[in-house]
Backbone as XML, in Angstrom:
<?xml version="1.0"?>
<chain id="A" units="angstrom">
  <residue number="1" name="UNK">
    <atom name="N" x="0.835" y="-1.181" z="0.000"/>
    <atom name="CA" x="0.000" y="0.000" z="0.000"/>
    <atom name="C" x="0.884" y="1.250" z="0.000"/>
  </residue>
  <residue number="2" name="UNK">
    <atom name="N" x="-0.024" y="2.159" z="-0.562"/>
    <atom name="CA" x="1.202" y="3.645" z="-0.325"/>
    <atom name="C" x="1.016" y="4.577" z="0.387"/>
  </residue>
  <residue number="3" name="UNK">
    <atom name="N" x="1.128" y="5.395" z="1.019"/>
    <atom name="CA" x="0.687" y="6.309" z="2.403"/>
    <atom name="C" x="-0.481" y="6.381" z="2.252"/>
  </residue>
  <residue number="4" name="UNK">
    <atom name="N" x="-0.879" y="6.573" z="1.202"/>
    <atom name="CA" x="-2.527" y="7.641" z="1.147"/>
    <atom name="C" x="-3.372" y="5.991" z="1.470"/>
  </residue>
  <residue number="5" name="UNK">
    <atom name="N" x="-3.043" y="5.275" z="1.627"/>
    <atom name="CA" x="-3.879" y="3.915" z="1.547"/>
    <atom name="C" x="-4.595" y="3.288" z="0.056"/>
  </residue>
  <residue number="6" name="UNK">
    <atom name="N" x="-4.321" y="3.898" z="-0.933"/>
    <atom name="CA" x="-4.499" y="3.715" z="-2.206"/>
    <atom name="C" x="-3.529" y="2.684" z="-2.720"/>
  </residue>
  <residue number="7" name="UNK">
    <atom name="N" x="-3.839" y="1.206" z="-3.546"/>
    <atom name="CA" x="-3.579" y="0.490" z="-4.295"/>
    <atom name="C" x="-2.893" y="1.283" z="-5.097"/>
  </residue>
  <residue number="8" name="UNK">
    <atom name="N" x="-1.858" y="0.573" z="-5.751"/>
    <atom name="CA" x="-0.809" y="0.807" z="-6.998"/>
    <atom name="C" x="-2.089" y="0.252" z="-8.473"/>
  </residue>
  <residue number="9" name="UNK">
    <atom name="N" x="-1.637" y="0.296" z="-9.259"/>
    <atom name="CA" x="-2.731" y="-0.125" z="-10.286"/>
    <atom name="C" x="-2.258" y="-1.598" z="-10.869"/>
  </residue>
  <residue number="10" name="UNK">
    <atom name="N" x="-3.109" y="-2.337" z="-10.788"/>
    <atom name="CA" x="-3.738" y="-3.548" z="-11.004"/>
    <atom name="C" x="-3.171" y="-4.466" z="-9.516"/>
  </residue>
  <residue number="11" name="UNK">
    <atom name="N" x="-2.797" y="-3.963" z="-8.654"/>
    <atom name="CA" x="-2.604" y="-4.470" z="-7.506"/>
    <atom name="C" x="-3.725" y="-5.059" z="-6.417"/>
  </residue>
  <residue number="12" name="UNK">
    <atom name="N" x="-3.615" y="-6.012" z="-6.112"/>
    <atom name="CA" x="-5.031" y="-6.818" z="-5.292"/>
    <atom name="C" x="-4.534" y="-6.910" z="-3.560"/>
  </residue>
  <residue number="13" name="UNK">
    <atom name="N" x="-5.376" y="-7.095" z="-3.091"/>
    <atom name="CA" x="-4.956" y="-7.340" z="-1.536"/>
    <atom name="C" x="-5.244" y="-8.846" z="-1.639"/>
  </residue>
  <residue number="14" name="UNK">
    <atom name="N" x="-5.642" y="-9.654" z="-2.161"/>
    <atom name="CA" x="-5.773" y="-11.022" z="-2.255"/>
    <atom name="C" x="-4.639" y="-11.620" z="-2.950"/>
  </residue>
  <residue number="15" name="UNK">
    <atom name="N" x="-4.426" y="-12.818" z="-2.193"/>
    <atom name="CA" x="-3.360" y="-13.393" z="-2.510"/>
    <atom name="C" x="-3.718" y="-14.676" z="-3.954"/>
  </residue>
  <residue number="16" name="UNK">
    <atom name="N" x="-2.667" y="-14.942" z="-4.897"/>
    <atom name="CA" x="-3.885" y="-16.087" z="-5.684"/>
    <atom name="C" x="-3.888" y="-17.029" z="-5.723"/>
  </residue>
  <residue number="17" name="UNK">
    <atom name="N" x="-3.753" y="-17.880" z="-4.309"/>
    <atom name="CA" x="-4.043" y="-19.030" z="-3.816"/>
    <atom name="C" x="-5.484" y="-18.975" z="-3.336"/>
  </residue>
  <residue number="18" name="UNK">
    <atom name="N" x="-5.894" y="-17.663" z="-3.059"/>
    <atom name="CA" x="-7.482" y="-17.489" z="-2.436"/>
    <atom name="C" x="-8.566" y="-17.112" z="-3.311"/>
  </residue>
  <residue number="19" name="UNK">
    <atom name="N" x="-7.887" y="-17.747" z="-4.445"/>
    <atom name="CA" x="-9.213" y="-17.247" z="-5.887"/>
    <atom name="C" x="-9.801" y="-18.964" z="-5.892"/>
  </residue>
  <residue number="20" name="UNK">
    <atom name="N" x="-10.984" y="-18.735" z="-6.026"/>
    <atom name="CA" x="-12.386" y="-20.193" z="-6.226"/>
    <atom name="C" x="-11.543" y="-20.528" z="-7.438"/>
  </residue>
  <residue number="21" name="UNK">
    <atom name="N" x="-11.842" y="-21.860" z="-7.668"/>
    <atom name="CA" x="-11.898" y="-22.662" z="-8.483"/>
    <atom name="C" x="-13.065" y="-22.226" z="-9.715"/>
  </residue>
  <residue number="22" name="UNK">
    <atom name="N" x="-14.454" y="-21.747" z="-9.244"/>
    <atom name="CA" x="-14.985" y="-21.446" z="-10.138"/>
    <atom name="C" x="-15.059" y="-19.905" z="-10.814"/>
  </residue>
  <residue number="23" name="UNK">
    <atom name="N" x="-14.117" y="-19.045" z="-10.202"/>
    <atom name="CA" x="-13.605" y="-17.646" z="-10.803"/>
    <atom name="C" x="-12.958" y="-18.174" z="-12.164"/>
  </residue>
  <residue number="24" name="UNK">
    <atom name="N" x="-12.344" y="-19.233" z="-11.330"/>
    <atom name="CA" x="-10.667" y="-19.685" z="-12.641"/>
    <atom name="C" x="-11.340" y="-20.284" z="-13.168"/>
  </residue>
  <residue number="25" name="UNK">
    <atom name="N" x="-12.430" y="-21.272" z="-13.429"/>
    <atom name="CA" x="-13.104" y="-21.630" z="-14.649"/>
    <atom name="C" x="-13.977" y="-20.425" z="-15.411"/>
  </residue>
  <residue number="26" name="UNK">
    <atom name="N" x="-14.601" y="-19.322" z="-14.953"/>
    <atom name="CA" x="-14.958" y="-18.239" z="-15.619"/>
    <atom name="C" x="-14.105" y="-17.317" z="-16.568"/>
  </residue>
  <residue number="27" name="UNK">
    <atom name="N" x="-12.921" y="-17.084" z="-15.717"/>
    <atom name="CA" x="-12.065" y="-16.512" z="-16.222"/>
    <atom name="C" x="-11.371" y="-17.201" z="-17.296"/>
  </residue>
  <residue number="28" name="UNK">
    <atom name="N" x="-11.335" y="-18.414" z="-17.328"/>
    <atom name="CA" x="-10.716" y="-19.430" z="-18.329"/>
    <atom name="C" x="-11.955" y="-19.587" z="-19.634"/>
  </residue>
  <residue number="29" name="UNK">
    <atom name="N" x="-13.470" y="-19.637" z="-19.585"/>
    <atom name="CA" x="-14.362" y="-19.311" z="-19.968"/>
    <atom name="C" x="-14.649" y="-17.925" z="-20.900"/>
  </residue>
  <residue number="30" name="UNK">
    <atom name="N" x="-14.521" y="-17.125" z="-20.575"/>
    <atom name="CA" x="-14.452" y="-15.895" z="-20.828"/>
    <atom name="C" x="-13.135" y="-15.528" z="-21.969"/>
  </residue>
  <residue number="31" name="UNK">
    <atom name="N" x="-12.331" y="-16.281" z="-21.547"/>
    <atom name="CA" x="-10.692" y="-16.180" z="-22.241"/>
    <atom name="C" x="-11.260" y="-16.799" z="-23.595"/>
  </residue>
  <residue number="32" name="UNK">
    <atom name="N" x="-11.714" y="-17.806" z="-23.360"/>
    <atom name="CA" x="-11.792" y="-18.647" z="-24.890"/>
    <atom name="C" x="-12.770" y="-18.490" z="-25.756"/>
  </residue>
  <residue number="33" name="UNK">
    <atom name="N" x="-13.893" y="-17.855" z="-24.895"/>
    <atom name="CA" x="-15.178" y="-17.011" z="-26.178"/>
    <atom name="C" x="-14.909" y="-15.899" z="-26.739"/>
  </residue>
  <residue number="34" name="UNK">
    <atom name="N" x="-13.815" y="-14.969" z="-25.737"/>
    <atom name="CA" x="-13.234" y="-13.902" z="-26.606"/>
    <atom name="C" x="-12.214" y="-14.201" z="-27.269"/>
  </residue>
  <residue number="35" name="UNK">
    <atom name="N" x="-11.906" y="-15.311" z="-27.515"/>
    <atom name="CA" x="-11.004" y="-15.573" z="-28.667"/>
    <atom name="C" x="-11.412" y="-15.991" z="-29.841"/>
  </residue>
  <residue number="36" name="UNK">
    <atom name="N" x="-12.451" y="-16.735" z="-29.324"/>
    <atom name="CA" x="-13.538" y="-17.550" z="-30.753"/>
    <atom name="C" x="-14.274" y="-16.269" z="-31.139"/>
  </residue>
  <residue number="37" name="UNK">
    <atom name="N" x="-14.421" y="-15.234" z="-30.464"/>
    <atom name="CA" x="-15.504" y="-14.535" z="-31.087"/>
    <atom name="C" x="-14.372" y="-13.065" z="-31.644"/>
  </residue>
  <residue number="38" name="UNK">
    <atom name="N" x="-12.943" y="-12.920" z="-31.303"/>
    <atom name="CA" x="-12.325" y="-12.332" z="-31.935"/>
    <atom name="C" x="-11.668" y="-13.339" z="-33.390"/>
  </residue>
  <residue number="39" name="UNK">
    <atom name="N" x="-11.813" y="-14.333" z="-33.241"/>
    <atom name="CA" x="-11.213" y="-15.076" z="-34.576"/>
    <atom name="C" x="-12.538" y="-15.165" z="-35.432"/>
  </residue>
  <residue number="40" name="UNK">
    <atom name="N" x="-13.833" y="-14.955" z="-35.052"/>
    <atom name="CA" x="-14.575" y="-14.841" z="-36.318"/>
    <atom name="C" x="-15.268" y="-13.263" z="-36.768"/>
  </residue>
  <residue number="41" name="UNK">
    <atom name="N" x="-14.284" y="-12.512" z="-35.855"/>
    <atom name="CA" x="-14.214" y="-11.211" z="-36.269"/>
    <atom name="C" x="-13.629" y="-10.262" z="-37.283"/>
  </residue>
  <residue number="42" name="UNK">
    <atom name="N" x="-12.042" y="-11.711" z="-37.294"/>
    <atom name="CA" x="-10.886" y="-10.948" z="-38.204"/>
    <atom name="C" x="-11.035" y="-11.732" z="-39.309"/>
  </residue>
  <residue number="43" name="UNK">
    <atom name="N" x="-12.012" y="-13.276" z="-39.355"/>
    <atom name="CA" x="-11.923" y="-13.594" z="-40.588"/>
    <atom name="C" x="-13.335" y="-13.178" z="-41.314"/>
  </residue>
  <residue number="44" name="UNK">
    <atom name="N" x="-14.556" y="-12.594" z="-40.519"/>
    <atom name="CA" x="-15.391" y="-11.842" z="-41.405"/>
    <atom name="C" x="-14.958" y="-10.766" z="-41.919"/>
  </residue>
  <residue number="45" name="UNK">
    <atom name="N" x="-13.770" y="-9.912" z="-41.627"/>
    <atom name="CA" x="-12.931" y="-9.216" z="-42.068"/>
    <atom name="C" x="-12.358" y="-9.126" z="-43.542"/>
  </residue>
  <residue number="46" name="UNK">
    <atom name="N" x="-11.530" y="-10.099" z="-43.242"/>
    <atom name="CA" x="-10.332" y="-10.611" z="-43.705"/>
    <atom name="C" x="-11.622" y="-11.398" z="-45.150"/>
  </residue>
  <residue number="47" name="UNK">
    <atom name="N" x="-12.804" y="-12.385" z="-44.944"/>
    <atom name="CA" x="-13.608" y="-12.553" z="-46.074"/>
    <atom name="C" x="-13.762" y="-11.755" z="-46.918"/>
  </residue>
  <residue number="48" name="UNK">
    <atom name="N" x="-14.441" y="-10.828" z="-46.092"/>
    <atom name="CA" x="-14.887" y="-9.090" z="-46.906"/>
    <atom name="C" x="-13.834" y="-8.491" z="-47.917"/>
  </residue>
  <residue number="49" name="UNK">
    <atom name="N" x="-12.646" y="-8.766" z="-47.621"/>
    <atom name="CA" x="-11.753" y="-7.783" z="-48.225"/>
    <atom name="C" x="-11.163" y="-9.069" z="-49.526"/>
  </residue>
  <residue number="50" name="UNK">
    <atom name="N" x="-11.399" y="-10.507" z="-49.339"/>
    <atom name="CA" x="-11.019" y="-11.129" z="-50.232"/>
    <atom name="C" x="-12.219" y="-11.521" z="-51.459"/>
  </residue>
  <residue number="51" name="UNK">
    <atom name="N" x="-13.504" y="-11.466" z="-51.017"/>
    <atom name="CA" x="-14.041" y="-11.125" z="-51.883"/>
    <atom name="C" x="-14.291" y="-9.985" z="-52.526"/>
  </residue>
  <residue number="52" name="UNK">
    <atom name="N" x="-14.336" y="-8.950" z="-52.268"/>
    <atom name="CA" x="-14.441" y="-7.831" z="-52.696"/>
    <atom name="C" x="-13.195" y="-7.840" z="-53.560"/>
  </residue>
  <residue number="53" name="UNK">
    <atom name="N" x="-12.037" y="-8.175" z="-53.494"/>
    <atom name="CA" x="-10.645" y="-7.959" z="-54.177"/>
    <atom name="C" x="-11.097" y="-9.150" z="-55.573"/>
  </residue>
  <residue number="54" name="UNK">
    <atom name="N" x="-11.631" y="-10.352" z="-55.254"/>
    <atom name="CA" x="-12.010" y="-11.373" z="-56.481"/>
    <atom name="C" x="-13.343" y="-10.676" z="-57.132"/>
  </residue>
  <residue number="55" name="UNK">
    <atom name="N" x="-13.826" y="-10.031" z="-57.107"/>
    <atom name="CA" x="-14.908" y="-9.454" z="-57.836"/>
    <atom name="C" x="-14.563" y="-8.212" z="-58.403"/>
  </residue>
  <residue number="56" name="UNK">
    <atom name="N" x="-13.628" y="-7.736" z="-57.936"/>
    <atom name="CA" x="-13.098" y="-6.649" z="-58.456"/>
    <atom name="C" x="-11.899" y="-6.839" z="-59.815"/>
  </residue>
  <residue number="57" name="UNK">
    <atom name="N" x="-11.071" y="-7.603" z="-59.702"/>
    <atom name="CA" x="-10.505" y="-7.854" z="-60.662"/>
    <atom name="C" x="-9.556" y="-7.029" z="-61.577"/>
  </residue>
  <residue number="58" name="UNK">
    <atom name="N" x="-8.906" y="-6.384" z="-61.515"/>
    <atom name="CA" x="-8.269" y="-5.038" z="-61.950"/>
    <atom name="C" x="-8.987" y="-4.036" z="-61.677"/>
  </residue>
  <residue number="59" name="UNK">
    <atom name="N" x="-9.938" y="-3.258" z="-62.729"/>
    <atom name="CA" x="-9.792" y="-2.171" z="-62.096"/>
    <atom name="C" x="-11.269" y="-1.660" z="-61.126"/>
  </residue>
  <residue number="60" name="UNK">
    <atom name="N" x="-11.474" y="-3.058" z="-60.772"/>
    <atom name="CA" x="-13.137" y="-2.404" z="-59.833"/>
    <atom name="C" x="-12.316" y="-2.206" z="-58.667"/>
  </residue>
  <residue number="61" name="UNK">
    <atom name="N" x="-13.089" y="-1.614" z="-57.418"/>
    <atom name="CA" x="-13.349" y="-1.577" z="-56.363"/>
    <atom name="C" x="-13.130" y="-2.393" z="-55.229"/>
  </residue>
  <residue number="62" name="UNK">
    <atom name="N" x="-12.540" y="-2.503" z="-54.291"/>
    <atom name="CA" x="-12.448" y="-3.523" z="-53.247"/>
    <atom name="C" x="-12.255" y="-3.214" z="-51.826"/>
  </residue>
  <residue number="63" name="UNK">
    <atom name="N" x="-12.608" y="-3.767" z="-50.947"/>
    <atom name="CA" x="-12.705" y="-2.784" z="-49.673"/>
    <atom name="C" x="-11.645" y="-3.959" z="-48.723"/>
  </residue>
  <residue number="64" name="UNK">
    <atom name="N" x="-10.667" y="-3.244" z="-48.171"/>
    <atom name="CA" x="-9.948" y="-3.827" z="-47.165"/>
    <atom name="C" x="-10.662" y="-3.545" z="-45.835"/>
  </residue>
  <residue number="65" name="UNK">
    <atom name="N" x="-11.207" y="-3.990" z="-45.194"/>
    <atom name="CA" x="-11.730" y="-3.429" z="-43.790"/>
    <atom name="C" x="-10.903" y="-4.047" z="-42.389"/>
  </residue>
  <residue number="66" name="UNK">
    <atom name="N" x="-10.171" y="-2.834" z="-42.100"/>
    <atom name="CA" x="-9.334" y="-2.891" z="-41.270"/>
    <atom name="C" x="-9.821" y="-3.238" z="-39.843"/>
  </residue>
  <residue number="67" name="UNK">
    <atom name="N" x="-10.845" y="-2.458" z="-39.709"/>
    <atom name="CA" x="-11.417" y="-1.636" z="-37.897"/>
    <atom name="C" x="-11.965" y="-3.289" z="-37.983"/>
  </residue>
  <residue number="68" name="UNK">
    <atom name="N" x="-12.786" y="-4.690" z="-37.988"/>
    <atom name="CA" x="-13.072" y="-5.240" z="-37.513"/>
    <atom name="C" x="-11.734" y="-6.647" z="-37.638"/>
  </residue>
  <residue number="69" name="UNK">
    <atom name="N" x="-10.491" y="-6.718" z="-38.072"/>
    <atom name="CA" x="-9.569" y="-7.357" z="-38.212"/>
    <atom name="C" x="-8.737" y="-6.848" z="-37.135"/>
  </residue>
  <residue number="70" name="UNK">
    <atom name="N" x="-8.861" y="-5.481" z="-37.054"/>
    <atom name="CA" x="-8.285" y="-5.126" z="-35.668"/>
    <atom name="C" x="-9.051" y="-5.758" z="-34.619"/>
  </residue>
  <residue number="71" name="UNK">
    <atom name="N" x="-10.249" y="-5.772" z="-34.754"/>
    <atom name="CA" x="-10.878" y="-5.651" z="-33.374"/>
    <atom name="C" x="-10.921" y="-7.088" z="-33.474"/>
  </residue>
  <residue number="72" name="UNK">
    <atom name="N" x="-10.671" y="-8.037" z="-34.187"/>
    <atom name="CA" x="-10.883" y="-9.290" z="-34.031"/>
    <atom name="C" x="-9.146" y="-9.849" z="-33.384"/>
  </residue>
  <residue number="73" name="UNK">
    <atom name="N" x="-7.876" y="-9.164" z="-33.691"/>
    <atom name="CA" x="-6.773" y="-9.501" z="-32.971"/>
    <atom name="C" x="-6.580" y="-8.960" z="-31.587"/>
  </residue>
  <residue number="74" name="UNK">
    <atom name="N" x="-7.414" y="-7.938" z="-31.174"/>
    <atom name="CA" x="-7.925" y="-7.387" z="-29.840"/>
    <atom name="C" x="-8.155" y="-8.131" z="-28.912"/>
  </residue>
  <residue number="75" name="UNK">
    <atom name="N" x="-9.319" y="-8.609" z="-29.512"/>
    <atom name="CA" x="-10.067" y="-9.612" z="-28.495"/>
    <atom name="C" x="-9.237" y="-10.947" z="-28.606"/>
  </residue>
  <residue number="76" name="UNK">
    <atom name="N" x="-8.622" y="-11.256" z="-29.452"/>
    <atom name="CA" x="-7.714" y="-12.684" z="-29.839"/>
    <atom name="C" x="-7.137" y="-12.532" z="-28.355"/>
  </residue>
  <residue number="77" name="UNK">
    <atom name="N" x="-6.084" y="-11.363" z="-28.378"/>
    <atom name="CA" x="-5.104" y="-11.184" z="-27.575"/>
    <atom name="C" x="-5.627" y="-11.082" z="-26.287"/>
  </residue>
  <residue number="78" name="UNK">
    <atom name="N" x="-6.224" y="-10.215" z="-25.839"/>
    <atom name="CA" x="-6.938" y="-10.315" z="-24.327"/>
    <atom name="C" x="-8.167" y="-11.143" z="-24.144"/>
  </residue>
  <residue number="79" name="UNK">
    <atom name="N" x="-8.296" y="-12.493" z="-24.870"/>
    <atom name="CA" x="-8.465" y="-13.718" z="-24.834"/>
    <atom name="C" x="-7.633" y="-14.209" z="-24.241"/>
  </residue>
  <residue number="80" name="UNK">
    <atom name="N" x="-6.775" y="-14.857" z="-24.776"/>
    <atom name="CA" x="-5.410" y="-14.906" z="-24.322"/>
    <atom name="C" x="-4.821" y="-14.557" z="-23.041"/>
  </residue>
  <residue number="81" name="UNK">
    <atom name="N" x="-4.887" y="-13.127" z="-22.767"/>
    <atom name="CA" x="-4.192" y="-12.747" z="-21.241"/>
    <atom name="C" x="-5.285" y="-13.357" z="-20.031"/>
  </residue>
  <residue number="82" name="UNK">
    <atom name="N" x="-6.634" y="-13.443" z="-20.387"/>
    <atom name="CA" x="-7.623" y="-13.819" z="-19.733"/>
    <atom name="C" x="-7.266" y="-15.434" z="-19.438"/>
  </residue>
  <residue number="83" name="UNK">
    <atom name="N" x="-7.173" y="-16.243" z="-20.272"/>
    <atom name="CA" x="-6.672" y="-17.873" z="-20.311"/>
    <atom name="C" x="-5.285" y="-17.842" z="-19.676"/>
  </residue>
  <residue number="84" name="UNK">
    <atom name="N" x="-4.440" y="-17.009" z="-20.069"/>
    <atom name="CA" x="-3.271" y="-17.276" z="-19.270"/>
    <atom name="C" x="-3.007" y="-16.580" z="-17.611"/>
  </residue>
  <residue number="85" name="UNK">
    <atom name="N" x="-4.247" y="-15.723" z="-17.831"/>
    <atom name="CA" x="-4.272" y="-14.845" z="-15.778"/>
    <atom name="C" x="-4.954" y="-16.413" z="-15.156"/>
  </residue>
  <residue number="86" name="UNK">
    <atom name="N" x="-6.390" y="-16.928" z="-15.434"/>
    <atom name="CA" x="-7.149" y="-17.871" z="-15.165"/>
    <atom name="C" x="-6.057" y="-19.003" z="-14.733"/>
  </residue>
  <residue number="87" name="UNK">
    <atom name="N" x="-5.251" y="-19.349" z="-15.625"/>
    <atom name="CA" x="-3.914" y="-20.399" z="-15.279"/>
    <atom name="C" x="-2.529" y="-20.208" z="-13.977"/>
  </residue>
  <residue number="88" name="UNK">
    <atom name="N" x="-2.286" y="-18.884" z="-14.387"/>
    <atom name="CA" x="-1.407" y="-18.355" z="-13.094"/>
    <atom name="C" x="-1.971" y="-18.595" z="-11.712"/>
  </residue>
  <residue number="89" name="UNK">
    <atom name="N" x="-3.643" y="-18.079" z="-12.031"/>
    <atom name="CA" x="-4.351" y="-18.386" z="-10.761"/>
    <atom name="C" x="-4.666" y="-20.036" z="-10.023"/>
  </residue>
  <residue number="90" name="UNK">
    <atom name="N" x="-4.254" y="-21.049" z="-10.604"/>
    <atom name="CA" x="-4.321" y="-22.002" z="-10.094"/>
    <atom name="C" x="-2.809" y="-22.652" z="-9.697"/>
  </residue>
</chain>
């Protein structure tokens, strides 16, 4: 703690031997739907921009759409930190 009695940031007063068993299955839960649901984020993405590029064909039109390929490696990744905090905790 620091004088003012204020936590440092992301700091817990719980130790993580004293986390439930069923936190760490939530948290392990949670990890892997935001990964499934960021991996069918970046490949509705990633579809969009490959069809649009095969229909286009020289010189039509084709749309790369970035903002949901991002947001689908987003959630990949803090999927991820979620599955691997859930694991530390046991």
């Amino acid at each position: 703690m620091t004088d003012n009695g204020v936590r440092p940031c992301r700091s817990s007063s719980a130790a993580p031997h004293d986390v439930s068993p069923e936190r760490r299955t939530v948290l392990e839960m949670r990890g892997r739907r935001s990964i499934e649901f960021g991996a069918a984020w970046f490949i509705g993405g990633l579809l969009v921009a490959v069809v649009t590029f095969e229909q286009a064909r020289g010189d039509g039109v084709y749309f790369v759409v970035w903002v949901p390929m991002f947001y689908g490696v987003h959630r990949i990744v803090s999927g991820f930190q979620l599955v691997r905090k859930s694991r530390e905790l046991s």
